[in-house]
C-alpha positions as CSV (number, residue, x, y, z in Angstrom):
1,X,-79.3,43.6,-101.6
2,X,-82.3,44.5,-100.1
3,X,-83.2,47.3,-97.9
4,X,-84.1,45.4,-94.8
5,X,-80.9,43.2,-93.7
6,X,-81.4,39.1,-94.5
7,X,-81.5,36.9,-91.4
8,X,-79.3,34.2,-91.4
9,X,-79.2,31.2,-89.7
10,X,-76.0,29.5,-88.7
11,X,-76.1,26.2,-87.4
12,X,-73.0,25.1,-85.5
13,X,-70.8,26.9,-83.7
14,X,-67.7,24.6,-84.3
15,X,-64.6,26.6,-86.6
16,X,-66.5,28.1,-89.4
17,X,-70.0,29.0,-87.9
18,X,-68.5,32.3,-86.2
19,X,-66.3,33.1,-89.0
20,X,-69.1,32.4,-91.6
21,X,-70.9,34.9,-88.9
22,X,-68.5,37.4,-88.8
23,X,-67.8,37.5,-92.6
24,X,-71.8,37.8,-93.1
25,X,-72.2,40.7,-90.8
26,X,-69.9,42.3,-92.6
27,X,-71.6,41.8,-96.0
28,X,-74.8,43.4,-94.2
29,X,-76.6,40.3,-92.8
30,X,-77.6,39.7,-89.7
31,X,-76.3,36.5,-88.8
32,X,-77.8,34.1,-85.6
33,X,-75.6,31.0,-84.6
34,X,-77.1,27.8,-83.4
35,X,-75.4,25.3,-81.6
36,X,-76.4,21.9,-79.9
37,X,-73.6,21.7,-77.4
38,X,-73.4,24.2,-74.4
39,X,-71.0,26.6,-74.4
40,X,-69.0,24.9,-72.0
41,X,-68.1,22.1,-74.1
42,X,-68.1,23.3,-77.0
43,X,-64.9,23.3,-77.6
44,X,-63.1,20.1,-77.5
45,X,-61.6,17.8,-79.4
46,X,-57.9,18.5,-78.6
47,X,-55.2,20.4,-80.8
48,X,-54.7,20.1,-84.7
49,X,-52.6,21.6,-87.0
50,X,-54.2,24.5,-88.7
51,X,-52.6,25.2,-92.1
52,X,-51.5,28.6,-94.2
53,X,-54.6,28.6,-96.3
54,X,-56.6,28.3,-92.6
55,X,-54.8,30.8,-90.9
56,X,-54.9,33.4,-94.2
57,X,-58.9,33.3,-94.1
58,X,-58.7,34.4,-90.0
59,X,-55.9,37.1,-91.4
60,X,-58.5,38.2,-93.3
61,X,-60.8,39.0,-90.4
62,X,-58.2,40.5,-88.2
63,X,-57.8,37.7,-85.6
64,X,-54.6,36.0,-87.3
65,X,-52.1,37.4,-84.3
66,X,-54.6,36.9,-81.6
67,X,-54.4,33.0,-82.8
68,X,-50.8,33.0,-83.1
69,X,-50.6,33.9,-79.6
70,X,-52.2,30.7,-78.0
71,X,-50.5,28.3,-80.9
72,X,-47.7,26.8,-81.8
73,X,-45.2,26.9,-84.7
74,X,-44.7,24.1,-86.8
75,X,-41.6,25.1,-88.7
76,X,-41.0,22.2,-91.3
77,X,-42.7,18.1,-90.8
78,X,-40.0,15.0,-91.1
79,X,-40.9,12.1,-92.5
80,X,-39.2,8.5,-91.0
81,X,-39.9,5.3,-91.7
82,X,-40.2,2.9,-88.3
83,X,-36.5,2.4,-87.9
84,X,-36.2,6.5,-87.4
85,X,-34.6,6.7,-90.9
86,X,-35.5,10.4,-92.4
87,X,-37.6,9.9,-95.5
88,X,-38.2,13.4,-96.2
89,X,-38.6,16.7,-95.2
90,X,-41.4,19.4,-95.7
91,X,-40.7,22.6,-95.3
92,X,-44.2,24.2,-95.4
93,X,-45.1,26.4,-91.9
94,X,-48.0,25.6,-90.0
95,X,-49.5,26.1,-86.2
96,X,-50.6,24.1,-83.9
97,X,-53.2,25.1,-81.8
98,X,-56.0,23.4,-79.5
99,X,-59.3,23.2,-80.8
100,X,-61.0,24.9,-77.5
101,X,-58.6,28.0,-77.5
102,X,-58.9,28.6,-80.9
103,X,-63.1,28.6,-80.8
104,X,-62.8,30.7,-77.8
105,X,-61.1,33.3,-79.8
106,X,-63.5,32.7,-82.6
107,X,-66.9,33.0,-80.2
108,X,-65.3,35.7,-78.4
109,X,-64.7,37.8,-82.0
110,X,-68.0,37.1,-83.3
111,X,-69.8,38.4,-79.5
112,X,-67.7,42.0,-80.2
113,X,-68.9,42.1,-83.9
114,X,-72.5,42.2,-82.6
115,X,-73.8,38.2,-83.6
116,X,-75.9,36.8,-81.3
117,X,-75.0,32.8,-80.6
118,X,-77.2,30.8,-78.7
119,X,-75.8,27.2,-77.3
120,X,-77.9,24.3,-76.5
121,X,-80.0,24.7,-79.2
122,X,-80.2,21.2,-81.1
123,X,-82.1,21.1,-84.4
124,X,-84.5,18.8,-85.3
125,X,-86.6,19.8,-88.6
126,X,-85.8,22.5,-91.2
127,X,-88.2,24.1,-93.4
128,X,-88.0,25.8,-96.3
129,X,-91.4,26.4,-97.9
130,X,-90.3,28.5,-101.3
131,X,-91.7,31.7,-100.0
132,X,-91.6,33.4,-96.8
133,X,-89.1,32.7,-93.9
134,X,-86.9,29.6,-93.6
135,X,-87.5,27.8,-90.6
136,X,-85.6,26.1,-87.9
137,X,-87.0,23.9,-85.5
138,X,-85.7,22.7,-82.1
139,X,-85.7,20.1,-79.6
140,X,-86.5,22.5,-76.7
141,X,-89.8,23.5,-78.8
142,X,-88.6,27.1,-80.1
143,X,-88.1,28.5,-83.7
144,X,-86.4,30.7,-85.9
145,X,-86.9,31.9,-89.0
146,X,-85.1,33.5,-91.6
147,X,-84.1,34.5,-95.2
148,X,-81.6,31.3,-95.7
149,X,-80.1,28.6,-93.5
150,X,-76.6,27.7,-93.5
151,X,-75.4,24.3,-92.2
152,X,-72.0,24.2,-90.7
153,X,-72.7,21.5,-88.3
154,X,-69.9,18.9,-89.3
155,X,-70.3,15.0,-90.4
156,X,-73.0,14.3,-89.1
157,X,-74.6,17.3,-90.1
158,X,-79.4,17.8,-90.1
159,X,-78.7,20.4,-92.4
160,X,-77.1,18.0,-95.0
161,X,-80.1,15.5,-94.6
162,X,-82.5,18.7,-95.3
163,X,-80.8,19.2,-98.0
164,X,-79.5,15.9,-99.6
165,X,-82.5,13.5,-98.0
166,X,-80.7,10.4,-100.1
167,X,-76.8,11.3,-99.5
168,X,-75.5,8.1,-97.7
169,X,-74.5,8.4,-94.2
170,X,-71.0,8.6,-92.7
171,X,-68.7,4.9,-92.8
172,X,-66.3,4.5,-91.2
173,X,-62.9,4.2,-93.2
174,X,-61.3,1.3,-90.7
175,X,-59.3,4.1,-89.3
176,X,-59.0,5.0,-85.4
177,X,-57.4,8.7,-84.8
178,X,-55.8,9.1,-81.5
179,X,-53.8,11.9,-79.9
180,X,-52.9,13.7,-76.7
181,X,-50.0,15.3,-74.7
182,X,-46.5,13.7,-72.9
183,X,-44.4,15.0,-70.2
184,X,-40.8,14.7,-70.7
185,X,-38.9,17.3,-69.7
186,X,-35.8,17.9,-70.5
187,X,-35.9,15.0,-73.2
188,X,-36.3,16.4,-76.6
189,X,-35.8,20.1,-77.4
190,X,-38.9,21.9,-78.9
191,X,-37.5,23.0,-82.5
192,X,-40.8,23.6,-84.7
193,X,-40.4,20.0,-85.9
194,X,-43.3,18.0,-86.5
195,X,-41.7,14.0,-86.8
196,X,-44.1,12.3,-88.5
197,X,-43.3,8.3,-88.7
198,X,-44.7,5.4,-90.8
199,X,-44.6,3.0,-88.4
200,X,-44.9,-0.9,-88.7
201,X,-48.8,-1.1,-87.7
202,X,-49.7,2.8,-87.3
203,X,-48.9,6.5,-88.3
204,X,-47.4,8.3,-85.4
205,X,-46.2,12.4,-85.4
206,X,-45.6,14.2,-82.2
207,X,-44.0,17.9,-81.6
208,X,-42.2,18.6,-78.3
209,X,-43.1,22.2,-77.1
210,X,-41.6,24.4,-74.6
211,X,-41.4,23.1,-71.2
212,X,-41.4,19.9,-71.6
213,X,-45.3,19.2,-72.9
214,X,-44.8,16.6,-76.1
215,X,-47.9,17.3,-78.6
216,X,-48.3,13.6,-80.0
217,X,-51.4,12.1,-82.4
218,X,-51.7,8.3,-83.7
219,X,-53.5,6.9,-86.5
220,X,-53.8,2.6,-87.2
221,X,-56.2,0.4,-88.4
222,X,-59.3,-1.2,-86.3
223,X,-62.0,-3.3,-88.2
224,X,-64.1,-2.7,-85.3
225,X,-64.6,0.8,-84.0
226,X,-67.3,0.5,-81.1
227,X,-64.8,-2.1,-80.2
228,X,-62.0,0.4,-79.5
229,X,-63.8,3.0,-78.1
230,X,-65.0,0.7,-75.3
231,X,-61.6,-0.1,-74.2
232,X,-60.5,2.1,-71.0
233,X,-58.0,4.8,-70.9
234,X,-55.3,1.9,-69.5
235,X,-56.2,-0.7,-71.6
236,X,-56.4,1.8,-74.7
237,X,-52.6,2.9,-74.1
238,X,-51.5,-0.6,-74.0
239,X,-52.8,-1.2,-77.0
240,X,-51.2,1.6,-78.4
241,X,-47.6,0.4,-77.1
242,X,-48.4,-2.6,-78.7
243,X,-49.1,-1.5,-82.2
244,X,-45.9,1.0,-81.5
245,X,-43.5,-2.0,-79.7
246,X,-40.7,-2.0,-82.8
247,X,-41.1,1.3,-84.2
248,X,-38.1,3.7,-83.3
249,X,-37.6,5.9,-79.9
250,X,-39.0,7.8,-78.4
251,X,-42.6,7.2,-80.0
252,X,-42.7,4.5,-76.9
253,X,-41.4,6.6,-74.3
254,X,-44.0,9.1,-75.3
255,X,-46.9,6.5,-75.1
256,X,-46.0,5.5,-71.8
257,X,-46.0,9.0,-70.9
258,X,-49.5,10.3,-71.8
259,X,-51.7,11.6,-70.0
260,X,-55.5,11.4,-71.2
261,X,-55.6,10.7,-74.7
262,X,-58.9,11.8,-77.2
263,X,-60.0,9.2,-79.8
264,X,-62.1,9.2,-82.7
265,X,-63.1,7.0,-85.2
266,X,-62.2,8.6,-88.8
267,X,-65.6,8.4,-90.7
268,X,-65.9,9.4,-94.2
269,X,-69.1,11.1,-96.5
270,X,-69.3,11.2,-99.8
271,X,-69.7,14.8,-100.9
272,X,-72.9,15.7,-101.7
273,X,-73.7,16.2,-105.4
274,X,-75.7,19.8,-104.9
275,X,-74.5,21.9,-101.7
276,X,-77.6,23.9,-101.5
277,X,-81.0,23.3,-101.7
278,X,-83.6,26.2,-102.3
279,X,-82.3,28.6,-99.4
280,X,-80.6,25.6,-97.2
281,X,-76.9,25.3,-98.0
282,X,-73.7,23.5,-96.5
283,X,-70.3,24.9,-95.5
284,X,-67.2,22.3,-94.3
285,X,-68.0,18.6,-93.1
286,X,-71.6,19.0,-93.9
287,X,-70.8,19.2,-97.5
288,X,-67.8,17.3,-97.8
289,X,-66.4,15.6,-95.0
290,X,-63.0,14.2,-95.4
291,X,-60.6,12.3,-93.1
292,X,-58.1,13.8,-91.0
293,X,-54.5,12.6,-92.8
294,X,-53.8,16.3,-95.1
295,X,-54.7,18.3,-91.9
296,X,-56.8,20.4,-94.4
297,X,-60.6,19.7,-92.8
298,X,-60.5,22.9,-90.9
299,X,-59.2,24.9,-93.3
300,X,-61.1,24.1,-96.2
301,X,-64.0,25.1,-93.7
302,X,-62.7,28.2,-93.5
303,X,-62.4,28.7,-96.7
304,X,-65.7,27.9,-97.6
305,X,-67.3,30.0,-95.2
306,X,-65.6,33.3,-96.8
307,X,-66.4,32.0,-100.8
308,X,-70.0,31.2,-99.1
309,X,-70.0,35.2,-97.5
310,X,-68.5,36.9,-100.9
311,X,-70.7,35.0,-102.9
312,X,-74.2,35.9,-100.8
313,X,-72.9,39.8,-100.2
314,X,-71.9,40.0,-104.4
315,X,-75.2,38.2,-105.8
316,X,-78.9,39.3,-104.7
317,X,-80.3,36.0,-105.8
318,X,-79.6,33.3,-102.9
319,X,-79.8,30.8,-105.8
320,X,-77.3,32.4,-107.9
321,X,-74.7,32.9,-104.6
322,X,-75.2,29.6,-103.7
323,X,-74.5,27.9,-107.4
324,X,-71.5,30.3,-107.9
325,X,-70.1,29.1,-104.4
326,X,-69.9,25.7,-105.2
327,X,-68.8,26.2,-108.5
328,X,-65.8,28.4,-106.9
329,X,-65.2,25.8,-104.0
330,X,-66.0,22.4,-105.6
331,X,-62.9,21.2,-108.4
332,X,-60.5,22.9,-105.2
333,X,-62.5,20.4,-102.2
334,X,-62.4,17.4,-104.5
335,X,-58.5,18.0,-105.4
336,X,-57.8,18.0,-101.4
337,X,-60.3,15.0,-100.8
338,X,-58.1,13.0,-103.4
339,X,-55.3,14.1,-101.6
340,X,-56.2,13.0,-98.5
341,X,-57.0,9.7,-99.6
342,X,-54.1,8.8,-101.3
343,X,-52.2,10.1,-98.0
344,X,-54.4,7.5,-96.1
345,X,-53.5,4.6,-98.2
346,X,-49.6,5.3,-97.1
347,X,-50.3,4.8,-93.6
348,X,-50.9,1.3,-93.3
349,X,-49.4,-0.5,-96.2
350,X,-48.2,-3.9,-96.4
351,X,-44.3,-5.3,-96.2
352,X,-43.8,-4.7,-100.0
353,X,-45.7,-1.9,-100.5
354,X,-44.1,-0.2,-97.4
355,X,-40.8,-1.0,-98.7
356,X,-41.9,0.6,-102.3
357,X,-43.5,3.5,-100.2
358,X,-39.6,4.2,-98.5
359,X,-38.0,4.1,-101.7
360,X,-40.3,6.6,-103.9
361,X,-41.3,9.0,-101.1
362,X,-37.7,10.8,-101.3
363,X,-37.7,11.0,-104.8
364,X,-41.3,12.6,-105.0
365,X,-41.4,14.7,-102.2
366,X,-40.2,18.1,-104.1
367,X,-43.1,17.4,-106.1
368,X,-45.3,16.9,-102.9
369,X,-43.7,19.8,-101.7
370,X,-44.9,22.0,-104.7
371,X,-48.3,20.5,-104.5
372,X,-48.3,21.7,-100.9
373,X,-47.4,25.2,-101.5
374,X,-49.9,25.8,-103.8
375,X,-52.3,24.5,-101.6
376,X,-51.1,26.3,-98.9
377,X,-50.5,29.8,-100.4
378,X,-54.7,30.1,-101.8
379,X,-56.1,33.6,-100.6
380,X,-59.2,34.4,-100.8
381,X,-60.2,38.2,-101.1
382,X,-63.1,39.6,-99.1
């Protein structure tokens, strides 16, 4: 490495743009962290479960406890068909935490390391002229420059265009995600079960927590997405009651109890066939986005972001760190996209192939289970 610290530039401040930060200053960098959004909304998009493989990479930086302290435990996940008959059980651990809490920890950790992040920053051009600095451009008229630029700036990422000019953009996969929190106290005891159901038109899971709260998400089909969206927070939980009307208690009673509920329409990219281009690369969504149904997005963000540090600090050539990252991250990514997918296709199946789909899932969930576990239990030394 060279005498004079290289200058990163980070842009996004979501889940892995402070911990790719972090892990960079402490490879000697001096990592910068751009984000669009002001600070104050930052961090939403409601809570999510965050898996072992996730958590292991925050171990790593010493902020696993801190985490565990505003989440969850998710002791084993239940599978039911829409009667409420148990399919299957995993018995993997895994925490549920709120997206907002957990990037306060996350911006917090990266302001006591030293790196600077500057919100409301939106990025409009990127340059990367072979020699001399890298350069980000804004919509407010500023700069930056650089020795590399990282994109960690999710699906819809202006890093990924720099970088892949001809990728297609993000479809949509016909899929509306949904989720929020119920009040029912003293209804359903909070025991680290995640239920997850197969329902007869949608996916529903939901986790009662202490004092009464009910953590609950949806997923279920709509052709037409702006469509959806449009429809007001009432009209929107109708619906939902509808798509839920002969599926098993208490998924209704949890509906009807709701408060405000966060939707999102699952869209899908195709990973990009190069992650890096000259000294622009992509971490997470902006290299390969996937849909929400392994609960893996997050984490294989996380992961990328310490393969992405290792590889920079343990190769002075930003070409060579950036091939041997992908090489290291790739066959892993597209094993967990295929995953995801195939989990997808089970949520909104037909009469015959739901029926099918009840029958085999008992028999091949040990194997599932031992898919899982080797998925979950990945560390990644730094």
């Amino acid at each position: 490495m060279a005498d004079s610290p290289r200058r990163a530039l980070i842009i996004g401040c979501g889940i892995s743009g402070p911990v790719l930060a972090m892990f960079l200053h402490r490879a000697g960098f001096r990592p910068v962290v751009y984000e669009r959004r002001s600070e104050s909304v930052s961090g939403g998009g409601g809570s999510f479960n965050l898996a072992p493989n996730g958590l292991d990479v925050l171990r790593t930086l010493g902020l696993a406890d801190e985490v565990l302290t505003v989440a969850h435990p998710t002791e084993r996940i239940a599978f039911h068909n829409h009667k409420g008959r148990q399919l299957g059980i995993n018995p993997e651990h895994t925490i549920l935490v709120d997206r907002g809490e957990l990037q306060r920890i996350l911006v917090d950790a990266a302001r006591r390391t030293g790196v600077p992040l500057e919100f409301g920053r939106n990025l409009t051009a990127v340059e990367d002229p072979g020699s001399g600095p890298v350069t980000a451009r804004f919509d407010d008229g500023s700069r930056a420059e650089g020795d590399l630029l990282i994109g960690c700036d999710g699906l819809r990422s202006q890093v990924r265009r720099a970088v892949a000019p001809d990728a297609p953009e993000p479809s949509y996969t016909g899929i509306i995600d949904c989720g929020g929190y119920s009040d029912l106290p003293g209804r359903l005891p909070a025991d680290g079960v995640m239920r997850m159901t197969f329902g007869l038109r949608g996916f529903f899971g939901y986790q009662p927590l202490p004092g009464g709260k009910v953590f609950w998400f949806q997923n279920s089909a709509a052709p037409d997405d702006a469509a959806v969206r449009s429809l007001t927070p009432d009209q929107w939980r109708d619906r939902l009651l509808a798509v839920h009307r002969d599926d098993h208690a208490p998924i209704p009673d949890i509906l009807a109890a709701s408060d405000e509920v966060d939707r999102f329409a699952v869209y899908e990219a195709p990973p990009v066939p190069a992650w890096s281009r000259g000294r622009l690369v992509l971490v997470g969504d902006a290299a390969h986005a996937m849909a929400p149904h392994t609960g893996q997005g997050a984490s294989m963000a996380l992961e990328d972001a310490v393969t992405l540090a290792r590889c920079l600090r343990d190769n002075t050539s930003i070409a060579d760190a950036c091939a041997a990252y992908q090489a290291d991250r790739k066959p892993r990514v597209d094993h967990v996209i295929r995953q995801t997918r195939q989990t997808g296709a089970q949520k909104t199946p037909g009469p015959v192939a739901r029926a099918m789909r009840d029958l085999i899932l008992p028999l091949f969930l040990k194997k599932a289970v031992g898919q899982t576990t080797a998925l979950y239990d990945h560390h990644i030394a730094f």
